[in-house]
C-alpha positions, -999 to 999 in steps of 0.1 A, spaced: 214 166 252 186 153 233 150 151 249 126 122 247 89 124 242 64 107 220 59 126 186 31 141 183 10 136 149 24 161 133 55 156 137 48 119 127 34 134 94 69 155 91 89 123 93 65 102 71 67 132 40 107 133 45 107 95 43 86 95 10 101 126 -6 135 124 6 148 156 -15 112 179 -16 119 218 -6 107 235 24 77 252 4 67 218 -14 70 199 23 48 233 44 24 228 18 19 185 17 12 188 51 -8 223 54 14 242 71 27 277 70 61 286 71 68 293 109 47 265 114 68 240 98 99 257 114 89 251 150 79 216 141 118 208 126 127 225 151 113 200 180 122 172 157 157 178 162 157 187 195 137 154 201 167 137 182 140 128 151 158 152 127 194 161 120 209 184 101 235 178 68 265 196 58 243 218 40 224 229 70 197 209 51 175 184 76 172 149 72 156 118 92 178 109 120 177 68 129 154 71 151 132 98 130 135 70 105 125 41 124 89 66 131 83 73 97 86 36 85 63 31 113 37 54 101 41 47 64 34 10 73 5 23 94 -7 39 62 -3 18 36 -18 -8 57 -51 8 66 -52 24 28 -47 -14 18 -79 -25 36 -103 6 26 -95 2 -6 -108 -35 -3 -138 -19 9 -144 -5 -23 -132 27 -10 -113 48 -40 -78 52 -37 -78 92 -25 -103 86 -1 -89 54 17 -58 74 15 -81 102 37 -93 78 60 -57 60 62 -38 97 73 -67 98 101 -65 66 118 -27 61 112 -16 81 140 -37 60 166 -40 24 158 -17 -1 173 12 -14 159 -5 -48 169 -37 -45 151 -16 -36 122 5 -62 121 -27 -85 122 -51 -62 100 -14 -64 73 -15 -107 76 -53 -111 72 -47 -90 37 -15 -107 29 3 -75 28 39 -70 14 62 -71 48 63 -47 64 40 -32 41 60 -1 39 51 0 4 16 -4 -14 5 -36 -17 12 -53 -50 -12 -54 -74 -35 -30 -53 -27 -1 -77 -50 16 -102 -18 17 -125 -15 -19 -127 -23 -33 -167 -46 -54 -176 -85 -65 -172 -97 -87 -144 -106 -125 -152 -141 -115 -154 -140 -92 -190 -124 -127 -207 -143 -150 -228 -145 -190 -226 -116 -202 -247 -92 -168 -241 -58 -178 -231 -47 -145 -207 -13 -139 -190 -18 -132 -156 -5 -93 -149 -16 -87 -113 -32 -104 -84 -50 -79 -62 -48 -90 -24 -83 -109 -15 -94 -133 10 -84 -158 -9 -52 -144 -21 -28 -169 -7 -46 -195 -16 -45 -184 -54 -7 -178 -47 -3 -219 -41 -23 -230 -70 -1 -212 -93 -27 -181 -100 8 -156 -103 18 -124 -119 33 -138 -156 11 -174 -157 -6 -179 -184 -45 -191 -180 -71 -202 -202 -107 -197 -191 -124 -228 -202 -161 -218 -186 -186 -190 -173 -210 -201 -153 -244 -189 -151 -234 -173 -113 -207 -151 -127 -181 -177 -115 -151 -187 -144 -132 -216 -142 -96 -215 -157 -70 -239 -167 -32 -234 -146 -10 -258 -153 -33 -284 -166 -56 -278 -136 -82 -264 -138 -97 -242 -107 -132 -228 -100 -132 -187 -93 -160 -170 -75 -168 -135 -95 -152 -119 -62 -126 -134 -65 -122 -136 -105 -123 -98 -100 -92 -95 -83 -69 -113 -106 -56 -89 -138 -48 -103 -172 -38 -95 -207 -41 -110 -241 -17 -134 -246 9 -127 -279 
Protein backbone atom coordinates (compact mmCIF):
# COMPACT_ATOMS: atom_id res chain seq x y z
CA UNK A 1 0.00 0.00 0.00
CA UNK A 2 1.63 3.04 -0.90
CA UNK A 3 1.87 6.05 1.71
CA UNK A 4 1.12 9.68 0.97
CA UNK A 5 3.09 12.57 2.21
CA UNK A 6 4.60 15.69 0.79
CA UNK A 7 8.27 15.19 -0.51
CA UNK A 8 10.52 16.57 1.21
CA UNK A 9 13.31 18.69 -0.62
CA UNK A 10 15.43 16.20 -1.00
CA UNK A 11 13.59 13.89 -2.30
CA UNK A 12 12.24 16.74 -4.75
CA UNK A 13 15.98 17.02 -5.79
CA UNK A 14 16.08 13.03 -6.30
CA UNK A 15 13.20 13.23 -8.70
CA UNK A 16 14.37 16.45 -10.51
CA UNK A 17 18.22 14.73 -11.22
CA UNK A 18 16.28 11.35 -12.48
CA UNK A 19 14.11 13.55 -14.68
CA UNK A 20 17.19 15.44 -16.25
CA UNK A 21 19.52 12.45 -16.35
CA UNK A 22 17.32 9.74 -16.96
CA UNK A 23 20.10 6.92 -17.32
CA UNK A 24 23.07 8.56 -14.62
CA UNK A 25 24.50 5.69 -12.13
CA UNK A 26 24.02 5.60 -8.55
CA UNK A 27 27.65 7.09 -7.79
CA UNK A 28 27.13 9.89 -10.56
CA UNK A 29 23.36 10.66 -9.03
CA UNK A 30 24.91 10.36 -4.69
CA UNK A 31 27.31 12.77 -5.94
CA UNK A 32 24.97 15.60 -8.09
CA UNK A 33 23.16 15.93 -5.14
CA UNK A 34 25.85 15.45 -2.16
CA UNK A 35 25.01 12.58 -0.84
CA UNK A 36 26.74 9.47 0.42
CA UNK A 37 25.81 6.14 -0.47
CA UNK A 38 23.40 5.03 2.41
CA UNK A 39 22.22 8.35 2.17
CA UNK A 40 20.87 8.14 -1.17
CA UNK A 41 19.54 4.63 -0.43
CA UNK A 42 17.11 5.60 2.30
CA UNK A 43 16.01 8.45 0.20
CA UNK A 44 15.00 5.80 -2.94
CA UNK A 45 13.94 4.02 -0.63
CA UNK A 46 11.03 6.47 0.80
CA UNK A 47 10.53 7.45 -2.79
CA UNK A 48 9.11 4.20 -3.56
CA UNK A 49 7.42 3.64 -0.65
CA UNK A 50 5.77 7.07 -1.15
CA UNK A 51 4.85 5.76 -4.69
CA UNK A 52 7.51 8.54 -6.38
CA UNK A 53 9.88 5.75 -7.59
CA UNK A 54 9.42 2.40 -9.08
CA UNK A 55 11.54 -0.16 -9.88
CA UNK A 56 12.37 -1.74 -13.62
CA UNK A 57 12.96 -5.21 -14.65
CA UNK A 58 16.38 -4.65 -13.89
CA UNK A 59 15.78 -3.80 -10.30
CA UNK A 60 16.95 -0.38 -11.65
CA UNK A 61 14.62 2.78 -10.31
CA UNK A 62 12.82 5.06 -12.34
CA UNK A 63 10.22 8.07 -11.90
CA UNK A 64 6.83 6.70 -11.19
CA UNK A 65 3.79 9.10 -12.73
CA UNK A 66 3.43 10.70 -10.03
CA UNK A 67 7.36 11.08 -9.15
CA UNK A 68 7.24 12.50 -12.60
CA UNK A 69 4.58 14.91 -12.37
CA UNK A 70 7.07 16.37 -9.08
CA UNK A 71 10.07 16.61 -10.94
CA UNK A 72 8.48 18.53 -13.93
CA UNK A 73 7.19 20.62 -11.13
CA UNK A 74 10.46 21.39 -9.69
CA UNK A 75 12.42 21.65 -12.98
CA UNK A 76 9.80 24.29 -14.04
CA UNK A 77 10.33 25.86 -10.58
CA UNK A 78 13.96 25.97 -11.52
CA UNK A 79 14.28 27.02 -14.79
CA UNK A 80 11.84 29.71 -13.94
CA UNK A 81 13.53 31.39 -11.12
CA UNK A 82 17.19 30.72 -12.96
CA UNK A 83 15.31 32.51 -16.01
CA UNK A 84 14.70 35.73 -13.89
CA UNK A 85 18.30 35.89 -12.00
CA UNK A 86 19.88 35.64 -14.89
CA UNK A 87 17.88 38.76 -16.08
CA UNK A 88 19.27 40.28 -13.07
CA UNK A 89 22.59 40.06 -14.38
CA UNK A 90 23.18 37.20 -12.26
CA UNK A 91 25.76 34.49 -14.18
CA UNK A 92 24.33 31.46 -15.16
CA UNK A 93 26.00 29.03 -12.09
CA UNK A 94 24.99 31.37 -9.67
CA UNK A 95 21.28 31.98 -10.64
CA UNK A 96 21.34 28.34 -10.96
CA UNK A 97 22.55 28.46 -6.92
CA UNK A 98 19.96 30.83 -6.04
CA UNK A 99 17.30 28.91 -8.27
CA UNK A 100 18.06 25.18 -6.35
CA UNK A 101 17.41 27.34 -3.04
CA UNK A 102 14.21 28.98 -3.54
CA UNK A 103 12.77 26.16 -5.89
CA UNK A 104 11.65 24.09 -3.21
CA UNK A 105 9.47 26.87 -1.49
CA UNK A 106 7.88 29.24 -3.95
CA UNK A 107 4.43 28.70 -5.12
CA UNK A 108 3.34 27.14 -8.09
CA UNK A 109 1.27 30.44 -8.45
CA UNK A 110 4.03 32.96 -8.28
CA UNK A 111 5.69 30.80 -10.81
CA UNK A 112 3.30 30.71 -13.16
CA UNK A 113 3.14 34.63 -12.98
CA UNK A 114 6.95 35.24 -12.33
CA UNK A 115 7.15 32.50 -15.97
CA UNK A 116 4.41 35.10 -18.03
CA UNK A 117 6.01 38.41 -16.95
CA UNK A 118 9.37 36.83 -18.69
CA UNK A 119 7.61 35.30 -21.51
CA UNK A 120 8.92 31.90 -20.61
CA UNK A 121 8.67 28.77 -22.81
CA UNK A 122 5.45 26.83 -21.36
CA UNK A 123 5.72 25.25 -18.90
CA UNK A 124 9.15 26.42 -18.84
CA UNK A 125 10.41 22.99 -18.20
CA UNK A 126 13.14 23.77 -20.29
CA UNK A 127 15.60 26.93 -20.43
CA UNK A 128 14.30 29.68 -21.88
CA UNK A 129 15.11 30.21 -25.50
CA UNK A 130 17.73 32.33 -26.32
CA UNK A 131 18.69 32.72 -22.52
CA UNK A 132 21.72 30.50 -23.08
CA UNK A 133 25.42 31.53 -23.03
CA UNK A 134 25.75 28.89 -25.97
CA UNK A 135 23.53 30.73 -28.22
CA UNK A 136 25.72 32.37 -31.50
CA UNK A 137 25.92 35.49 -32.40
CA UNK A 138 26.62 39.31 -31.00
CA UNK A 139 23.88 41.47 -29.68
CA UNK A 140 22.41 44.37 -31.95
CA UNK A 141 24.61 46.66 -30.10
CA UNK A 142 28.43 45.42 -31.54
CA UNK A 143 26.75 46.18 -35.40
CA UNK A 144 27.50 49.21 -37.31
CA UNK A 145 25.04 51.59 -39.23
CA UNK A 146 24.55 50.05 -42.67
CA UNK A 147 25.21 46.09 -41.37
CA UNK A 148 22.61 43.81 -42.61
CA UNK A 149 22.52 40.94 -39.54
CA UNK A 150 20.38 37.80 -39.34
CA UNK A 151 18.68 37.58 -36.25
CA UNK A 152 20.11 34.28 -34.26
CA UNK A 153 18.51 34.70 -30.76
CA UNK A 154 16.11 36.92 -28.88
CA UNK A 155 16.85 36.87 -25.20
CA UNK A 156 13.55 37.16 -23.02
CA UNK A 157 13.22 41.11 -22.01
CA UNK A 158 10.43 43.28 -20.98
CA UNK A 159 9.85 44.00 -24.16
CA UNK A 160 10.18 40.58 -25.55
CA UNK A 161 6.73 39.98 -26.90
CA UNK A 162 6.51 42.98 -28.24
CA UNK A 163 9.72 42.50 -30.48
CA UNK A 164 8.08 39.00 -31.24
CA UNK A 165 5.01 40.96 -33.15
CA UNK A 166 7.03 43.34 -35.02
CA UNK A 167 8.82 40.62 -36.62
CA UNK A 168 12.24 40.93 -34.40
CA UNK A 169 12.55 36.69 -34.77
CA UNK A 170 15.29 34.10 -34.60
CA UNK A 171 16.22 33.83 -38.71
CA UNK A 172 15.04 37.70 -39.81
CA UNK A 173 17.21 39.47 -41.40
CA UNK A 174 17.78 43.27 -40.04
CA UNK A 175 19.65 46.19 -41.21
CA UNK A 176 20.73 48.76 -38.65
CA UNK A 177 20.20 51.99 -40.36
CA UNK A 178 21.22 54.41 -37.20
CA UNK A 179 23.09 54.73 -33.69
CA UNK A 180 22.01 57.32 -31.76
CA UNK A 181 24.00 59.35 -29.53
CA UNK A 182 21.93 57.44 -26.34
CA UNK A 183 23.21 54.03 -27.35
CA UNK A 184 19.73 53.41 -28.95
CA UNK A 185 19.84 51.67 -32.79
CA UNK A 186 17.17 51.76 -35.00
CA UNK A 187 16.80 48.78 -37.60
CA UNK A 188 14.99 48.04 -40.67
CA UNK A 189 12.37 44.61 -40.47
CA UNK A 190 10.42 44.25 -43.13
CA UNK A 191 10.66 47.73 -44.57
CA UNK A 192 9.89 49.10 -41.06
CA UNK A 193 11.99 50.45 -39.42
CA UNK A 194 11.81 50.21 -35.31
CA UNK A 195 13.61 52.26 -32.62
CA UNK A 196 15.69 49.87 -29.88
CA UNK A 197 16.60 51.06 -26.46
CA UNK A 198 20.38 49.79 -25.73
CA UNK A 199 18.55 47.49 -23.15
CA UNK A 200 16.77 46.21 -25.18
CA UNK A 201 19.20 46.14 -28.36
CA UNK A 202 21.21 44.01 -25.96
CA UNK A 203 19.03 41.27 -25.85
CA UNK A 204 18.52 40.49 -29.48
CA UNK A 205 21.61 38.18 -31.08
CA UNK A 206 22.76 38.53 -34.61
CA UNK A 207 25.24 37.30 -37.16
CA UNK A 208 26.75 38.58 -40.36
CA UNK A 209 24.63 38.00 -43.06
CA UNK A 210 26.28 35.60 -46.09
Amino acid sequence: MIMTEPATDREEDLLEALLEAPGIDRAALAARLELEPEALARLEDRAVVHGRLERDGRGEFRLSPEGHRIARRIARHHRTLACFFEQLGMAREAANREACTLEHGVSDEAIARLADHLHCPAPCERPCEGSGEEAEGHPLLDYGEGERVCITAVRPCGRYRRLMDMGVVPGEEVVVRRRLSNHAVVIEVKGCEIGLSPECAATVLATPCP
